[in-house]
C-alpha positions in Angstrom: -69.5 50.1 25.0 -66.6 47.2 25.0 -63.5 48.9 24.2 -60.9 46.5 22.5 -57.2 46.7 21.5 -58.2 47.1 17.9 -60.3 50.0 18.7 -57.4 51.6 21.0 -54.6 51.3 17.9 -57.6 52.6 15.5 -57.9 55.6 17.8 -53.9 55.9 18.2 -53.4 56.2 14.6 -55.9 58.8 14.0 -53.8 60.9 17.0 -56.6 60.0 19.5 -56.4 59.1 23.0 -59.2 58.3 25.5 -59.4 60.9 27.9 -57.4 59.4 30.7 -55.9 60.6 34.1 -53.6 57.7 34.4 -51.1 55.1 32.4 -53.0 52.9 30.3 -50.6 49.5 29.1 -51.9 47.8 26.6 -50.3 44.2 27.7 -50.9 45.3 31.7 -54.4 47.2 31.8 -55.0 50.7 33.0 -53.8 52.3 35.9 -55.1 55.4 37.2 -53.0 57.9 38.7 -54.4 60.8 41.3 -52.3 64.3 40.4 -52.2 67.2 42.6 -50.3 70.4 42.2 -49.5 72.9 44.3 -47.6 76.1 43.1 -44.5 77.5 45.3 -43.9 80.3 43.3 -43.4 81.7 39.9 -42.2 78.3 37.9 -42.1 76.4 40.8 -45.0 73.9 40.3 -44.6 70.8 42.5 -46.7 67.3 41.8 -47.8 64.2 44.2 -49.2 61.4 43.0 -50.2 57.9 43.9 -50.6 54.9 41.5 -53.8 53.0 41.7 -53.8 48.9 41.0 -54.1 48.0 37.4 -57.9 48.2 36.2 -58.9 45.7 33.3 -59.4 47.7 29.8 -63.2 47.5 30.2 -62.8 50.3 33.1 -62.3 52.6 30.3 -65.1 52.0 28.5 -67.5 55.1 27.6 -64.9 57.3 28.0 -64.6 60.6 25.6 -61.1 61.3 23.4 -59.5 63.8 23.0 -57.5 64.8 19.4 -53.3 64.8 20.3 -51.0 66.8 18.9 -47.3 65.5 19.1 -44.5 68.3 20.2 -41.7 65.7 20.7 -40.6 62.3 19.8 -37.5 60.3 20.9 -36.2 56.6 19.6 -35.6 54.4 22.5 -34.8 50.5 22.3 -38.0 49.6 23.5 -39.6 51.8 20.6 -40.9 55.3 19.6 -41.7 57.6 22.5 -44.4 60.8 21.7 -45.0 63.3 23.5 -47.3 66.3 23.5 -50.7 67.4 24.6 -55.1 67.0 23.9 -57.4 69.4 23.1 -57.4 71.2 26.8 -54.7 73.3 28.2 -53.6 71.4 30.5 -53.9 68.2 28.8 -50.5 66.4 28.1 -49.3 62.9 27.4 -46.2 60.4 26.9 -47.0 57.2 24.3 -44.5 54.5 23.8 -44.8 52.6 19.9 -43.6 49.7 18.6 -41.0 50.5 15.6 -44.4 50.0 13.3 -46.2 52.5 15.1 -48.5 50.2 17.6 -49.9 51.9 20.6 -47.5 50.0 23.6 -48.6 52.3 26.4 -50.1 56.2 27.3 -50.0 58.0 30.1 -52.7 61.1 29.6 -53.1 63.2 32.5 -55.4 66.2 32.5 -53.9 68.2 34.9 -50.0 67.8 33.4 -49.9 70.7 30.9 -48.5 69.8 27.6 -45.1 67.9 27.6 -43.3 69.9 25.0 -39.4 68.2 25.6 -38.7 64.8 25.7 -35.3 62.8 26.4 -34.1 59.5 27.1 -31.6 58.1 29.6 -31.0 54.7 29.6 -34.4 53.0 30.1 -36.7 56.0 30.9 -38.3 58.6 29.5 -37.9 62.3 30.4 -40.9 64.5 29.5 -40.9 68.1 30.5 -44.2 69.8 30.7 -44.9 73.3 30.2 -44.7 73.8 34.0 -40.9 72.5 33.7 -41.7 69.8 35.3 -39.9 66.7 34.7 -42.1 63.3 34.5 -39.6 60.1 34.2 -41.6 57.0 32.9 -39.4 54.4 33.1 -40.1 52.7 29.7 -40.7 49.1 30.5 -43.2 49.8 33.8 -44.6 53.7 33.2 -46.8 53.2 35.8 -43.8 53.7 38.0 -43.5 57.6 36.7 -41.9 59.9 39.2 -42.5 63.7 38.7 -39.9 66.1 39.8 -40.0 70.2 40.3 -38.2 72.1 38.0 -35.5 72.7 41.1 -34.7 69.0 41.4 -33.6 68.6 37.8 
């Protein structure tokens, strides 16, 4: 199955997202990201992560979706961001549109929980998940995301 841009946006705007664990650009490719959590106590979840090189869009080819449902959205000057979680628990993503709604980028991570605030300062994006945990996509490279424990915020 070739997967094109067309058939990304077609899937965006019926709240669909391939079932991702990484940030996919649309202009830059996808690049997977490796999550692991470890909990040090009550709401103290803590995330590492590393950034793989950019794959080509055919890497995500064959993939299943997932439906999205959105909990928060912030304008930004680079666009809409969305934010909210798939059809699994821990499920949860951050999308950047255009003003008209295009799919720019998603980050979709199964092992996130839902994002259920979102904020911007200056050029990044501040989804919370569930957790408490802060993720801070900076909007023009998302790939860059840093993930904070609810203690450093």
């Amino acid at each position: 199955m070739i997967i094109t841009l067309e058939a990304l946006q077609e899937m965006w705007q019926r709240h669909e997202c391939p079932l991702l664990q990484g940030v996919l650009h649309l202009d830059l490719g996808y690049f997977p990201v490796q999550v692991e959590s470890t909990c040090h106590g009550a709401f103290d979840y803590r995330f590492t992560h590393s950034v793989a090189a950019p794959l080509p869009l055919s890497a995500i080819a064959g993939l299943d979706c997932t439906s999205i449902d959105v909990f928060a959205s912030a304008d930004s000057k680079h666009g809409t961001v969305k934010c909210g979680e798939g059809t699994q628990g821990g499920d949860g993503f951050v999308a950047l549109e255009s003003q008209d709604g295009t799919l720019i980028w998603v980050a979709f991570f199964r092992n996130s929980n839902p994002f259920m605030k979102l904020r911007i300062e200056g050029n990044d994006a501040i989804a919370t998940s569930e957790y408490g945990n802060p993720w801070i996509f900076p909007l023009d490279s998302p790939q860059s995301l840093r993930i904070l424990s609810p203690l450093e915020e």
